[in-house]
C-alpha positions in Angstrom: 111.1 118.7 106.7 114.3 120.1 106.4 116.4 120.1 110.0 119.8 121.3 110.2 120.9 120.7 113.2 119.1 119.3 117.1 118.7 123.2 118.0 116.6 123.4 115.0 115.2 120.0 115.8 114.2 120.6 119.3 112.6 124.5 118.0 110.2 122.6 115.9 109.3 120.2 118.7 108.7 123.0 121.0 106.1 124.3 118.6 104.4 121.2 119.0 104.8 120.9 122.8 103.3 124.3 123.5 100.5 123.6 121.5 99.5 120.4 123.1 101.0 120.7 126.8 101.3 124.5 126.9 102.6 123.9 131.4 104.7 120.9 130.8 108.5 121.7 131.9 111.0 123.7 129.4 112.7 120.0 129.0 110.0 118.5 127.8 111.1 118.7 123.9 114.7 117.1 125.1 113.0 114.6 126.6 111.0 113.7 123.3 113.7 113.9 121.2 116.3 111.5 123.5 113.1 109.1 123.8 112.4 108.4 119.8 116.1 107.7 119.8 117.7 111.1 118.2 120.8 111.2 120.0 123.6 113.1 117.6 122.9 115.5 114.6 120.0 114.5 112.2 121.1 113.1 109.1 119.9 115.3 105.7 118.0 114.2 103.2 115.1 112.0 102.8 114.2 108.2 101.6 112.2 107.3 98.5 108.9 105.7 100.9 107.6 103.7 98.2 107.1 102.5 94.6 105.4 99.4 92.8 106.4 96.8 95.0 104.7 97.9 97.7 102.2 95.3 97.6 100.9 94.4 101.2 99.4 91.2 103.4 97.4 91.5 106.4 97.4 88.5 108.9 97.8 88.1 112.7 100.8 86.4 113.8 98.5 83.3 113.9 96.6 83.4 110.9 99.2 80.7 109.4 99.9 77.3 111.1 102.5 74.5 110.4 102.3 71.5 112.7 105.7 71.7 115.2 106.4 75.2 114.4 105.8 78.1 115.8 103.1 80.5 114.7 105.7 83.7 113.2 107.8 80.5 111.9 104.8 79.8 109.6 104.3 82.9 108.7 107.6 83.3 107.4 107.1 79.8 106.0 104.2 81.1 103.9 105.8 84.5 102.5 108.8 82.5 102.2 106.9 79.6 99.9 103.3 80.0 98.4 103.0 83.8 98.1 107.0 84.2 97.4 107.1 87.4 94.8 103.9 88.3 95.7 104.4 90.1 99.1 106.7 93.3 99.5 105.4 93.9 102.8 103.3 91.7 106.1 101.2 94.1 108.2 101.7 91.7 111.8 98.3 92.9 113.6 99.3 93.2 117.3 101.7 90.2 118.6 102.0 91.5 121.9 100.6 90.0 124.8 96.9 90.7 125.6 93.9 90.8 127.0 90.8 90.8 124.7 90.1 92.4 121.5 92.6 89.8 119.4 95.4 91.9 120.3 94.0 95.3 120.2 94.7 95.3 124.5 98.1 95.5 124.5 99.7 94.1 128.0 103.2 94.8 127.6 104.1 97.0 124.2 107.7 95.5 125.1 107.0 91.8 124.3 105.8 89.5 121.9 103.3 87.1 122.5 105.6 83.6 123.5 102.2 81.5 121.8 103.5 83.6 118.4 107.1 83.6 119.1 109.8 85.5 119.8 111.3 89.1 118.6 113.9 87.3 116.7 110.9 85.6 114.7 110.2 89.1 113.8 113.4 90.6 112.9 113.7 86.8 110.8 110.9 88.0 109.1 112.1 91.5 108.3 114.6 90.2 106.6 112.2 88.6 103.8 109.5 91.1 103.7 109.4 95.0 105.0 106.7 95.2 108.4 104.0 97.1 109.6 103.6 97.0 113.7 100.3 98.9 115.2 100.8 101.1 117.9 98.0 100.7 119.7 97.6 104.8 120.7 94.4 105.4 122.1 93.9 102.8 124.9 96.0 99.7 126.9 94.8 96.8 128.3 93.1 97.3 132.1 95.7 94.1 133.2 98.7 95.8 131.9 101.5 96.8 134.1 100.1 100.9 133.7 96.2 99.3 134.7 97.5 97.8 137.7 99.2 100.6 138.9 96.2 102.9 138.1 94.7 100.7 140.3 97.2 100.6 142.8 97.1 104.5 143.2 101.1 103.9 142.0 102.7 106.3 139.1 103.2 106.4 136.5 99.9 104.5 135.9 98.1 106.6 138.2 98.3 109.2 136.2 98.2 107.3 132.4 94.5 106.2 132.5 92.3 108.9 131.2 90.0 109.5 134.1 86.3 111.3 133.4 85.3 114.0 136.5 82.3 114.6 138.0 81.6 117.9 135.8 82.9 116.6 132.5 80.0 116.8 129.9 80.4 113.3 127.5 76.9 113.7 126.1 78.2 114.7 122.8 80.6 111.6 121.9 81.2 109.9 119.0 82.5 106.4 118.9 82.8 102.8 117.0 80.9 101.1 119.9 77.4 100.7 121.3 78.9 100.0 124.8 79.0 102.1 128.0 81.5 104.9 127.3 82.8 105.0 131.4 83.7 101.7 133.1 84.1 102.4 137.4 87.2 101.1 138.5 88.0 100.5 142.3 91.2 101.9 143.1 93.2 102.2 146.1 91.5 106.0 146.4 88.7 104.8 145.7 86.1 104.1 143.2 87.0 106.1 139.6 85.4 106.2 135.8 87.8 105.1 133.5 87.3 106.5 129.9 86.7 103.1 127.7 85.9 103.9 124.2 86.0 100.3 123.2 85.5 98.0 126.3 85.4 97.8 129.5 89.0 96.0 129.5 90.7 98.9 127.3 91.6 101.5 130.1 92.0 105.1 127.4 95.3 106.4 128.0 95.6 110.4 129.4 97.6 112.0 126.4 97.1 115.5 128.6 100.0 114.3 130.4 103.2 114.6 128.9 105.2 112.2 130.2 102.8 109.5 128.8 104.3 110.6 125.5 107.3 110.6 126.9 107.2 106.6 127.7 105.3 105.9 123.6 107.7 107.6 121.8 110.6 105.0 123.4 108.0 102.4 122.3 108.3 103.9 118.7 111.8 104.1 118.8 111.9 100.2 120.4 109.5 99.5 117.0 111.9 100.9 114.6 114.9 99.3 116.0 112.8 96.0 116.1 112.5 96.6 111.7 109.0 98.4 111.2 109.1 100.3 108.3 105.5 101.5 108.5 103.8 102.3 112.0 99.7 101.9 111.9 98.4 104.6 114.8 95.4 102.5 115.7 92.0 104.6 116.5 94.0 107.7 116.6 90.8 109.5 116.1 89.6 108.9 119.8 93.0 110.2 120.9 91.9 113.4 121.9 89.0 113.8 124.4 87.7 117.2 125.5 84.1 118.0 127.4 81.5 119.1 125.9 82.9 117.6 122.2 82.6 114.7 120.0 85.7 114.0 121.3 87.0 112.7 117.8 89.3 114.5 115.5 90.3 117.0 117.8 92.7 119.0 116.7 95.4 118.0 119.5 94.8 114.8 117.7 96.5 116.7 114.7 99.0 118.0 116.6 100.2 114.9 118.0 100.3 113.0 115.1 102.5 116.3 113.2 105.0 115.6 116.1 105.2 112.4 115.2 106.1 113.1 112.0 108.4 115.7 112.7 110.5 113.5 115.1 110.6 110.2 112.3 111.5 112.5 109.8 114.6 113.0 111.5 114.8 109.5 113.3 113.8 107.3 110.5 112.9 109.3 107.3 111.9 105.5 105.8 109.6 105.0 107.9 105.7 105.9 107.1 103.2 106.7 109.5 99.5 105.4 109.0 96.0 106.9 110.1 93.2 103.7 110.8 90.3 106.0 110.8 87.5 104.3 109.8 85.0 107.3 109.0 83.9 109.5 106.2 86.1 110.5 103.3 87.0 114.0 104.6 87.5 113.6 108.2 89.7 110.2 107.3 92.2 112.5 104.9 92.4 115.6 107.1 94.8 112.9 108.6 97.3 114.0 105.4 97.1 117.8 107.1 99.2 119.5 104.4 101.6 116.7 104.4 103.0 117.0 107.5 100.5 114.0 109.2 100.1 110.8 108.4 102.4 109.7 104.9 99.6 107.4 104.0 95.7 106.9 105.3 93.2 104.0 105.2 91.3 104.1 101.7 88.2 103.2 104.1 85.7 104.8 101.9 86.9 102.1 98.8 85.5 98.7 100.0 81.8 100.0 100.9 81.5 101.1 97.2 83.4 98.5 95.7 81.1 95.9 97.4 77.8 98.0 96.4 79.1 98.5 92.6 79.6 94.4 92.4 76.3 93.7 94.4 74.3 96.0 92.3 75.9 96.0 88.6 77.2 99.9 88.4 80.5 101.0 88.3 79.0 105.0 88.4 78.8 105.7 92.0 82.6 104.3 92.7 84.0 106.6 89.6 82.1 109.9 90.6 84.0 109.4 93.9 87.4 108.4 92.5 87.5 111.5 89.8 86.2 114.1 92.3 88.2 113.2 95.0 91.3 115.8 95.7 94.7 114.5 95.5 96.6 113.3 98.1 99.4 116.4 99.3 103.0 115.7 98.2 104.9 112.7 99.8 101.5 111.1 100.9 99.4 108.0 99.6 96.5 106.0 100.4 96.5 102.5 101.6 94.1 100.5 99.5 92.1 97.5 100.9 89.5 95.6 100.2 88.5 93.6 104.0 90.9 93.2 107.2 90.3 91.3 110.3 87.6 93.9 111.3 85.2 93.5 108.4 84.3 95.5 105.7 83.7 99.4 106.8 80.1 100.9 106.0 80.4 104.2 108.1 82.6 105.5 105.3 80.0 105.3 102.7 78.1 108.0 104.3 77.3 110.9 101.9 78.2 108.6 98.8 76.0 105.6 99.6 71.8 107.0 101.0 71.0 105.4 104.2 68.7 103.4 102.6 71.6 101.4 100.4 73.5 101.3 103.3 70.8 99.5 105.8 70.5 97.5 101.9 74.3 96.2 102.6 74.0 95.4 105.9 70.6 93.0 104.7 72.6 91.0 102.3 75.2 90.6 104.6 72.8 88.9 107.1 71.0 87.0 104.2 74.5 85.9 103.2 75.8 84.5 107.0 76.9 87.5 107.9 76.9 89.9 110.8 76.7 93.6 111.5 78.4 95.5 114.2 77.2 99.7 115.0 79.0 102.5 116.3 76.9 105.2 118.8 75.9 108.4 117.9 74.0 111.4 120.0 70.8 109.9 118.1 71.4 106.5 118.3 73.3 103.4 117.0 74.4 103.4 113.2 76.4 100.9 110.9 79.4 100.5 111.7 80.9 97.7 109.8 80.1 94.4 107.7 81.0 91.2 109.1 81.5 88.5 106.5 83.7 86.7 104.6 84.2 87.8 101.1 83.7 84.5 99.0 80.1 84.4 101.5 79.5 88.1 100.5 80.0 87.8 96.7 77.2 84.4 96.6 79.2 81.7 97.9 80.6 78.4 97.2 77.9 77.2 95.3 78.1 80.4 93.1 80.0 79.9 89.9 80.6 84.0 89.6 81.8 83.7 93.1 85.6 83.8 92.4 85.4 86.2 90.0 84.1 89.2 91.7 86.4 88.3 94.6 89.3 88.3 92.2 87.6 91.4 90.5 87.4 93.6 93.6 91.4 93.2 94.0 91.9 93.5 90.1 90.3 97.1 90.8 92.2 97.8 93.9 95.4 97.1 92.9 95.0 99.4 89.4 94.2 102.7 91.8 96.6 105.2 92.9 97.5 104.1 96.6 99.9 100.8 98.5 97.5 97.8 98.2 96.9 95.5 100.5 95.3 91.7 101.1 94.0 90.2 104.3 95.1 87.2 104.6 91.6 85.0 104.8 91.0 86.7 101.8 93.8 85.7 99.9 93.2 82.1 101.2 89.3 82.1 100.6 88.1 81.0 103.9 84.5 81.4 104.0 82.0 82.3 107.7 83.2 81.0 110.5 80.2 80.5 112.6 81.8 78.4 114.9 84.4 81.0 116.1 81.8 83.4 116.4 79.4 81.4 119.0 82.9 80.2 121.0 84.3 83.7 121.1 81.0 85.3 121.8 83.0 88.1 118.9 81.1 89.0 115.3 84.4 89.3 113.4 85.9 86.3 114.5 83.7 85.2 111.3 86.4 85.9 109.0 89.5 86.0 111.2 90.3 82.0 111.7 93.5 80.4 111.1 95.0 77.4 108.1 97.2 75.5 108.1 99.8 74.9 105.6 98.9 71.5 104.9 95.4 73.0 104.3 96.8 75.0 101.7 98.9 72.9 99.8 95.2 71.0 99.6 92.9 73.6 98.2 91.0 72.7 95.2 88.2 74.5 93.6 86.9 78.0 94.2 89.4 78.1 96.9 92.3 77.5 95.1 91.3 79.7 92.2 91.3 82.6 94.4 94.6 81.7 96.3 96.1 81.3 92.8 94.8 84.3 91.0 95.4 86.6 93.9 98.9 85.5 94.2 99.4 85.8 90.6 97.5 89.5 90.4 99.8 91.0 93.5 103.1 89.5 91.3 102.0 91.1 87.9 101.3 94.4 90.1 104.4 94.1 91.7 106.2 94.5 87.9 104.0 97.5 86.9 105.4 100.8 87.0 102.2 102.9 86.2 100.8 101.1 89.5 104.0 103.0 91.2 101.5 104.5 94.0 102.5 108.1 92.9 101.6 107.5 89.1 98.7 109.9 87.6 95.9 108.5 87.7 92.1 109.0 85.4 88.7 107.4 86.2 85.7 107.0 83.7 83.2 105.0 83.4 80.7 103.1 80.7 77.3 101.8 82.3 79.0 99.0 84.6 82.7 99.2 83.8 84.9 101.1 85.8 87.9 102.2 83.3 91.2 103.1 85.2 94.4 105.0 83.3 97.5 105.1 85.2 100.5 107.0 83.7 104.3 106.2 85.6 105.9 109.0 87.2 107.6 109.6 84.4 105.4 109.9 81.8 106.4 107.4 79.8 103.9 104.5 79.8 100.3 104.5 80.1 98.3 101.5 80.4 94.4 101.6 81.0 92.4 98.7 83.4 89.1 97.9 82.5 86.9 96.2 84.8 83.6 94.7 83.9 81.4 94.8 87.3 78.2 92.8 85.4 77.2 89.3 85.5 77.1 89.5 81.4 79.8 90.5 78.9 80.6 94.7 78.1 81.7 96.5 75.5 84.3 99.4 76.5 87.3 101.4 74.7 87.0 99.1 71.8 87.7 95.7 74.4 85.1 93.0 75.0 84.9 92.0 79.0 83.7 88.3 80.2 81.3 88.6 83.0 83.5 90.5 85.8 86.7 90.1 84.0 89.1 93.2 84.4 91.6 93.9 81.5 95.0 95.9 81.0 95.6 96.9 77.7 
């Protein structure tokens, strides 16, 4: 975006505003502007987003423990130590205070959670590693300060909670939960039904009213100052909510998110906004717009077909979808994973995956240990989601091919086009955790526990091979240039290898990934494969 001056700043903003609060006050786009933190002349020019290096970890704040420290301190410990090289960038999962949903509830946007440590354990951090921070968009915990004051009948709460009439028609929505849609909250005026797309303790937040975006966009501008140099909107999908709709992917949804980007252009060009919307292929990369959304989007669609082209021997289904897939618009990317602390995404795989091999994933996952969660539809419940660690999901301990198709599916992510990234109790190798399930009464607390760093510096076996060949695998990718995200990219296949040909930026080098996805060895491009070995050559 090219902005010459605040007048021109604050005509583009107006655009927006109009658009999504057509009788909010002429001020409004001031107000926006002075809230993200613009407060003199934009600066020209933009920043270089990403390259090579951009390798990423996933972990909650807590997801590494040292004995005597405190939970960020570990943290930083472990990118500091085991994984040192390996990491360009820690996606912190919400470290704010909270009420359920292991951090997803935000209490207090403002804070970190004292049982994780501090802010300066943050900013420490930053200063080894870039960050990702959710913003956690869509709904707020019912005990935060705005629930309480909802409840209260006080402003600007009152007013924050999205709030379902009598003569709104919900009949149509569409969401990532087979729980009731309205909760009824007593207030001080009396008894109201509180939009609650995910539970019962996430009060939705109104985005109709303008001075709710007002109050996030200082907690953006709080975030950047605090080091974030990528922003996760979290279920921005379910932002917008209109009767009589699906109420998903509206397009004030759009809108919202192309002010966003407008004002960060200007307030932090380096910084990259990311879509979480874990839904079909399309819908998830309408979230690019023209590239004016989101700089990067969830790869949601990869792990579903990754997992089926391992479990059932074929590479075909996973290449037809990476060749005739569209390119991502100028200045954008995909963020490539393979499983994060909600589970491994099935919902995408619709239209490339029958129903049928779906319903087939979600029955080895349960023969395996694992669980299943569903989202709601106007004709019923539908996968949703895998729940299961990956060494479980690939055969086990007791496997011997185990580590190899866990390494494998990260050998394949991190040759695509896209920012990769690990979650961490995949990089670590726990395995189901059936005891945090039954104590948490919470499916994906199966592959969310914590380690310890004394556990680490213990691992032996299958365990230890994956630690060790992950870490390896994200430094070599680290060193790559044709993995630079923006490098050109081919996909072919023969029978079960997937053959990936990445060229740099500059056209200089080529190098071509072959990855064998059968239990036996394969012939391809003149190079012999061991049983789900990958190759550069």
């Amino acid at each position: 975006m090219s902005v010459d001056d605040l007048d021109d700043l604050t005509a583009q903003v107006r655009l927006h505003a109009s658009t999504l609060w057509p009788d909010a006050d002429d001020d409004l786009p001031e107000r926006l502007i002075e809230a993200i933190g613009i407060r003199s002349t934009p600066a020209t020019g933009s920043a270089s987003r990403w390259n090579e290096r951009d390798v990423m970890l996933i972990t909650y704040g807590d997801s590494i423990l040292d004995a005597g420290s405190r939970p960020l301190d570990a943290l930083h410990a472990f990118v500091s130590g085991p994984v040192r090289d390996a990491v360009g960038t820690v996606h912190i999962l919400p470290f704010s205070p909270y009420s359920s949903d292991r951090g997803f509830s935000v209490i207090d946007y403002d804070a970190v959670d004292p049982a994780l440590g501090s802010w300066a354990d943050i900013e420490a951090l930053g200063g080894t590693v870039d960050l990702m921070f959710d913003l956690v968009i869509n709904h707020i915990s019912s005990q935060s300060a705005w629930g309480q004051q909802f409840r209260d009948a006080a402003e600007p709460g009152r007013s924050f909670i999205r709030v379902v009439a009598d003569n709104e028609d919900t009949s149509s929505v569409v969401r990532p939960r087979s729980l009731p849609l309205l909760t009824e909250v007593e207030t001080r005026e009396g008894p109201r039904n509180v939009w609650t797309t995910f539970s019962a303790d996430q009060f939705d937040l109104d985005w109709r009213n303008p001075n709710l975006a007002v109050a996030m966009f200082q907690v953006i501008n709080r975030y950047v100052e605090h080091g974030a140099r990528f922003l996760r909107l979290d279920a921005i999908a379910y932002v917008g909510k209109v009767s009589g709709t699906k109420s998903i992917h509206l397009p004030q949804t759009h809108e919202l998110v192309r002010l966003m980007h407008t004002l960060l252009s200007v307030r932090a060009p380096e910084v990259a906004l990311i879509t979480e919307t874990n839904v079909p292929d399309f819908d998830n990369r309408s979230y690019f717009g023209v590239g004016d959304e989101a700089h990067m989007v969830y790869n949601f669609t990869l792990p579903p077909l990754l997992v089926d082209g391992i479990l059932h021997e074929r590479a075909e289904r996973l290449a037809s979808w990476l060749r005739h897939t569209t390119d991502t618009p100028p200045g954008t990317t995909l963020f490539n994973f393979m499983a994060s602390h909600d589970g491994i995404g099935v919902r995408p795989a619709e239209g490339m995956l029958s129903d049928h091999e779906i319903e087939r994933l979600v029955e080895i996952a349960h023969e395996r240990g694992g669980r299943h969660g569903t989202y709601d539809t106007p004709s019923g419940p539908r996968p949703y989601e895998l729940n299961i660690s990956l060494p479980d999901l690939f055969g086990g301990m007791d496997d011997p091919f185990m580590p190899a198709r866990v390494l494998l599916v990260h050998d394949v992510m991190f040759s695509l086009a896209g920012i990769p990234a690990v979650f961490v109790n995949s990089l670590v190798a726990t395995t189901n955790d059936h005891e945090a399930v039954d104590r948490d009464h919470v499916r994906r607390s199966i592959n969310r526990g914590s380690v310890s760093l004394a556990e680490l510096d213990a691992l032996d076996g299958a365990r230890r091979e994956i630690l060790e060949g992950l870490t390896q695998r994200m430094i070599n990718r680290r060193a790559d240039p044709t993995c630079h995200p923006d490098a050109a990219q081919e996909v072919r296949h023969v029978g079960p290898v997937l053959i990936v040909e990445r060229t740099t930026v500059d056209g200089s080098e080529t190098r071509t990934f072959l990855h064998n996805f059968a239990p036996t060895p394969q012939q391809a491009e003149g190079v012999t494969l061991a049983p789900y070995e990958s190759k550069g050559v």
